[in-house]
C-alpha positions in Angstrom: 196.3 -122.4 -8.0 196.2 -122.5 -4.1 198.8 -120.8 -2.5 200.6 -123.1 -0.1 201.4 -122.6 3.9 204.9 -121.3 2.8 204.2 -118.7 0.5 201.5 -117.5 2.8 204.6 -117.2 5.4 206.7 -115.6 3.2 204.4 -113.3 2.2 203.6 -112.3 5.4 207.3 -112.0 6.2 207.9 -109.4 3.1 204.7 -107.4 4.7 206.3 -107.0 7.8 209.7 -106.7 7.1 208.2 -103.7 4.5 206.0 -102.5 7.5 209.2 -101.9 10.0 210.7 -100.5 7.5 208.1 -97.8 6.7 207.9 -97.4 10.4 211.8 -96.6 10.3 210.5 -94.0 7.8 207.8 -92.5 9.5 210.8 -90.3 11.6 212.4 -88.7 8.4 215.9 -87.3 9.2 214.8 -83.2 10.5 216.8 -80.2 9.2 219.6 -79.3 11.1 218.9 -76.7 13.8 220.3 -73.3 14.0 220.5 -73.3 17.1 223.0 -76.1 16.9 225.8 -74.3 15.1 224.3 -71.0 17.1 227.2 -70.8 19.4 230.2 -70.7 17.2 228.6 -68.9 15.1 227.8 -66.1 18.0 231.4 -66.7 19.3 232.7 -65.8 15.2 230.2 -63.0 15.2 232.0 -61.4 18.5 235.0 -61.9 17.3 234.6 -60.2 14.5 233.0 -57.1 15.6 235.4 -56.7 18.4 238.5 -57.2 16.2 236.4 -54.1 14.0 236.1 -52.0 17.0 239.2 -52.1 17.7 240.4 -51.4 14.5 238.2 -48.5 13.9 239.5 -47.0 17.0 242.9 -47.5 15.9 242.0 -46.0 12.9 240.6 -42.5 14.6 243.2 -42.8 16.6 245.8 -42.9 14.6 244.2 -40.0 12.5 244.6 -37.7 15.9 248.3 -39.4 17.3 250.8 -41.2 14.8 250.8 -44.8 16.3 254.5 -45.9 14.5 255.3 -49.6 15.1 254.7 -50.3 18.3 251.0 -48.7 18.4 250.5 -51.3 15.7 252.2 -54.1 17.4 249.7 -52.9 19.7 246.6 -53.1 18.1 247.6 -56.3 17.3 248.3 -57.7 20.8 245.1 -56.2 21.4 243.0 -58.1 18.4 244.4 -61.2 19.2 244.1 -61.0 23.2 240.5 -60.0 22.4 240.0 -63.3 19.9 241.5 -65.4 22.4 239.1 -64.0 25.2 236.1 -64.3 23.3 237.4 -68.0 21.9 237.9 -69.3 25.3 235.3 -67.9 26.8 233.5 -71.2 28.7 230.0 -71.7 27.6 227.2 -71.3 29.6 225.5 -74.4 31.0 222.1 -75.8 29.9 219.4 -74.7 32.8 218.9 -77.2 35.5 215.4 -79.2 35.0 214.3 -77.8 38.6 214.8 -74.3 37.3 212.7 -74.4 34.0 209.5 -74.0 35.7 211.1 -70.8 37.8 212.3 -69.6 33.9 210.3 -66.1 32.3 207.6 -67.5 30.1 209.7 -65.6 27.3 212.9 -67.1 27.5 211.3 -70.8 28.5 211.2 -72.1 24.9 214.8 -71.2 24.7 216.0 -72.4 28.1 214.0 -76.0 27.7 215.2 -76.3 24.1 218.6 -76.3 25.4 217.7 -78.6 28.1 216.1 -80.9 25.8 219.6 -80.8 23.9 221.8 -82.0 26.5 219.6 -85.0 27.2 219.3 -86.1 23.4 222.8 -87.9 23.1 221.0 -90.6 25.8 218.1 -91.0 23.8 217.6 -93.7 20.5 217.9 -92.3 17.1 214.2 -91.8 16.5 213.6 -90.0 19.6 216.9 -87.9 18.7 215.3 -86.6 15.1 211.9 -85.7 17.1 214.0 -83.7 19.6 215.6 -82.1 16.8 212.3 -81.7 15.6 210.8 -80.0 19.2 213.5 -78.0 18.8 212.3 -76.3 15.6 209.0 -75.9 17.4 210.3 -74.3 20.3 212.5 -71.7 18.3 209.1 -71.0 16.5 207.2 -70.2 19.9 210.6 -67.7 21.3 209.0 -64.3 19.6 205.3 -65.4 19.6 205.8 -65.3 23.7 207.4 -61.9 23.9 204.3 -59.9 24.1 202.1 -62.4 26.3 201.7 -61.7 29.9 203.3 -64.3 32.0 200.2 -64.4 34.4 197.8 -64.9 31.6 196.2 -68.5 31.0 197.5 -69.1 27.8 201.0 -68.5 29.3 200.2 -71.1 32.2 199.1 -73.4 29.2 202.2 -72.9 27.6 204.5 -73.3 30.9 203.0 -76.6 31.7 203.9 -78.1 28.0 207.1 -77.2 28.0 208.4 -76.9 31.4 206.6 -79.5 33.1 205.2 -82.2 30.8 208.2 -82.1 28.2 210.7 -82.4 30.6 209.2 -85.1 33.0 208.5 -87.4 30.1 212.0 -87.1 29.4 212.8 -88.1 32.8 210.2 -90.6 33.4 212.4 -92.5 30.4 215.2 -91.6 31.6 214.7 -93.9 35.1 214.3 -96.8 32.9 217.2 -98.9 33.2 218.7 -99.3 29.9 218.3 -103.0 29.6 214.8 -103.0 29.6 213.9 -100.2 27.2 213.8 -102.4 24.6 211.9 -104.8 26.9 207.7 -104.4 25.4 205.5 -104.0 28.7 201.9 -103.4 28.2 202.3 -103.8 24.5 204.9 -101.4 24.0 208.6 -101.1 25.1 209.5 -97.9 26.7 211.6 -96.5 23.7 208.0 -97.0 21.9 206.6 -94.7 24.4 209.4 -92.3 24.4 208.6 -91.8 20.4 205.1 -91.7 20.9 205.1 -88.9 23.6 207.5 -87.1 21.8 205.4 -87.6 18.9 202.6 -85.9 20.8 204.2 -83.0 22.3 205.4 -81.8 18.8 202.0 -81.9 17.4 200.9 -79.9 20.9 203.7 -77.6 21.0 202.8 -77.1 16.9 199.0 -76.4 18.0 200.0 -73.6 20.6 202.5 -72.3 18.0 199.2 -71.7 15.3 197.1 -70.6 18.1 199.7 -67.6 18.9 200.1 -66.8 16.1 196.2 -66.6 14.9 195.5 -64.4 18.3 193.1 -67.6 19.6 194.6 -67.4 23.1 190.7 -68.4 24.6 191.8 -71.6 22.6 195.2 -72.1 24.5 194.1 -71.1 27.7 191.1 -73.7 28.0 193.4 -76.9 26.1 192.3 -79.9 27.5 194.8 -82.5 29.5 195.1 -85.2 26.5 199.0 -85.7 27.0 198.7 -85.9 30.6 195.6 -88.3 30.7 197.1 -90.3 27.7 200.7 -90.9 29.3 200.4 -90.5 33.1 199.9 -94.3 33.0 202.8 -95.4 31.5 205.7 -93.4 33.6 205.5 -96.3 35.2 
């Protein structure tokens, strides 16, 4: 039997509707990030040990001079001034985008990655999971970078991923008005591209990552411009 016009369309329709929706899945949902819950955890962490100073001091103390009631009233006041301080301590700004280039090669992974997380609530959902996903990546390159000279080519390399590239392609979205990011120019709409170039960079930043950690810093030092070539075009 031929098939007729309509169940060629809805078969067609079911293929595409399945394609999106494998394209929804190509962006699984990433782990959550340590570094996420990092600062209340820190903050707990302070808390704690300055609560156990205290009370070990009170303790030696008290072994040397009786402390009564009112040295323990005291040491009280003391624990919970300190919790309070530590609790309400204000937390300490991402660094500005014009400062990540001026950042030490060995906290620039950290310093962008916290960059990176102050622009993701802006950014659609896809584009939030590969963030999350960078983020990983950049945790991973902290200790590789502690022992590489900072003037070295494979440091430059580095520097120009994640301090220059990463962050301008953020930008370069960014200055999209938000009605049109959804609009497709050249084939693709600029959320597309933002997925895409994020897309990218993880697989670079990845790359570097293997390359550190196998010692293959010729590699690194001589990687070619493909990001840059690739998406200079479309900041447009």
């Amino acid at each position: 039997m031929t098939p007729s016009p309509e169940t060629d369309e809805a078969v067609a329709s079911a293929r595409g509707s399945l394609e999106r929706i494998q394209g929804r899945d190509a962006f699984p949902v990433a782990p959550a990030r340590p570094k996420r819950t990092s600062g209340v955890v820190k903050r707990l962490a302070a808390i704690g040990a300055a609560n156990a100073v205290i009370l070990i001091a009170a303790v030696v103390l008290g072994l040397i001079v009786p402390l009564g009631i009112f040295g323990a009233l005291g040491v009280i006041a003391l624990m919970i001034a300190a919790t309070l301080a530590i609790a309400l301590m204000p937390a300490s700004r991402p660094i500005g985008y014009e400062k990540l280039r001026e950042s030490d090669i060995r906290s620039l992974p950290a310093q962008t990655g916290r960059w990176l997380d102050a622009q993701r609530p802006a950014l659609p959902a896809p584009a939030r999971t590969l963030v999350d996903r960078i983020g990983v990546q950049l945790d991973t390159l902290t200790p590789q970078l502690a022992t590489l000279d900072a003037d070295a080519p494979a440091a430059t390399e580095v520097r120009k991923l994640v301090a220059e590239q990463l962050p301008e392609f953020v930008r370069g979205y960014q200055k999209v008005p938000a009605g049109l990011r959804t609009v497709p120019r050249n084939g693709k709409t600029p959320d597309a591209q933002l997925i895409d170039g994020l897309s990218l960079i993880e697989g670079q930043i990845a790359e570097m990552s293997a390359q550190l950690a196998q010692g293959d810093l010729d590699s690194l030092a001589t990687r070619g411009r493909y990001l840059e070539i690739k998406y200079r075009g479309d900041e447009s």
